[in-house]
C-alpha positions in Angstrom: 67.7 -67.5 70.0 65.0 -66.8 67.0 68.0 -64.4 65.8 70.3 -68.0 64.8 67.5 -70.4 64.0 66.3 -68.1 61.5 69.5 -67.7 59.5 70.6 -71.3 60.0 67.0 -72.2 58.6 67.5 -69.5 55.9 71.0 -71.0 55.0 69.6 -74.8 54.8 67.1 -73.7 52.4 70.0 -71.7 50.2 72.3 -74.5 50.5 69.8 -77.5 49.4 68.7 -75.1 46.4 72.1 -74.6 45.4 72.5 -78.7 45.7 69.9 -79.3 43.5 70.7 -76.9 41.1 74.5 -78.3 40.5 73.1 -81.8 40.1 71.2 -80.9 37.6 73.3 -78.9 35.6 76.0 -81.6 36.1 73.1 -83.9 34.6 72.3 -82.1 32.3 76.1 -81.7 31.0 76.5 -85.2 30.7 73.5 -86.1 28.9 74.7 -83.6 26.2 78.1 -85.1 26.3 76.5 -88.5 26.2 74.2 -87.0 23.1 77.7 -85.5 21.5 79.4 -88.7 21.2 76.5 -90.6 19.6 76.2 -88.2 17.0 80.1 -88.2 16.1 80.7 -92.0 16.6 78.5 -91.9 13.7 80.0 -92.9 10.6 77.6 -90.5 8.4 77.9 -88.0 10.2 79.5 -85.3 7.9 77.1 -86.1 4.9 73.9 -86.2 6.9 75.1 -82.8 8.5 76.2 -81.0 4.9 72.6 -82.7 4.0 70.9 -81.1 6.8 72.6 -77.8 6.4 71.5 -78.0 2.1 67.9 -78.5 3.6 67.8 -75.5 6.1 69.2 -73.1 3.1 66.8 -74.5 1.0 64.2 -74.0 3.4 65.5 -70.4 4.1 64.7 -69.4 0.1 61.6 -70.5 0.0 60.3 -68.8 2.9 62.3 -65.4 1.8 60.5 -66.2 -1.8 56.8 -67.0 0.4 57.6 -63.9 1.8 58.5 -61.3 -1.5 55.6 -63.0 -3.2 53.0 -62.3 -0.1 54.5 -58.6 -0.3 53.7 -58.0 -4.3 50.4 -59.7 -3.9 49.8 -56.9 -0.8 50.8 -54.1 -3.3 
């Protein structure tokens, strides 16, 4: 008898993991497909993007330039 209530037990535990776990994938799949067509509904979109991409670049340079002038100052 304990060798089928331990399995079945074994298996209710796997299956309601496994349940949770696809919910909350599936949430979290629409939230981002929820989040996706905010951002591209928006009609400025494109210019805050190229914006935001010019901002990272020029945030990239100056901490390559931080960086070189940390290095000569350690020389």
């Amino acid at each position: 008898m304990e060798f089928i209530v331990i399995p079945f037990i074994v298996a209710c535990i796997v299956w309601a993991v496994w349940k949770v776990r696809t919910r909350s994938r599936a949430s979290d799949q629409a939230r981002l497909d929820e989040a996706w067509r905010v951002v591209l509904s928006d009609p400025n979109y494109t210019h805050r993007r190229r914006l935001e991409e010019y901002n990272n670049e020029v945030e990239a340079q100056a901490r390559k330039a931080e960086a070189q002038a940390r290095k000569v100052e350690g020389l």
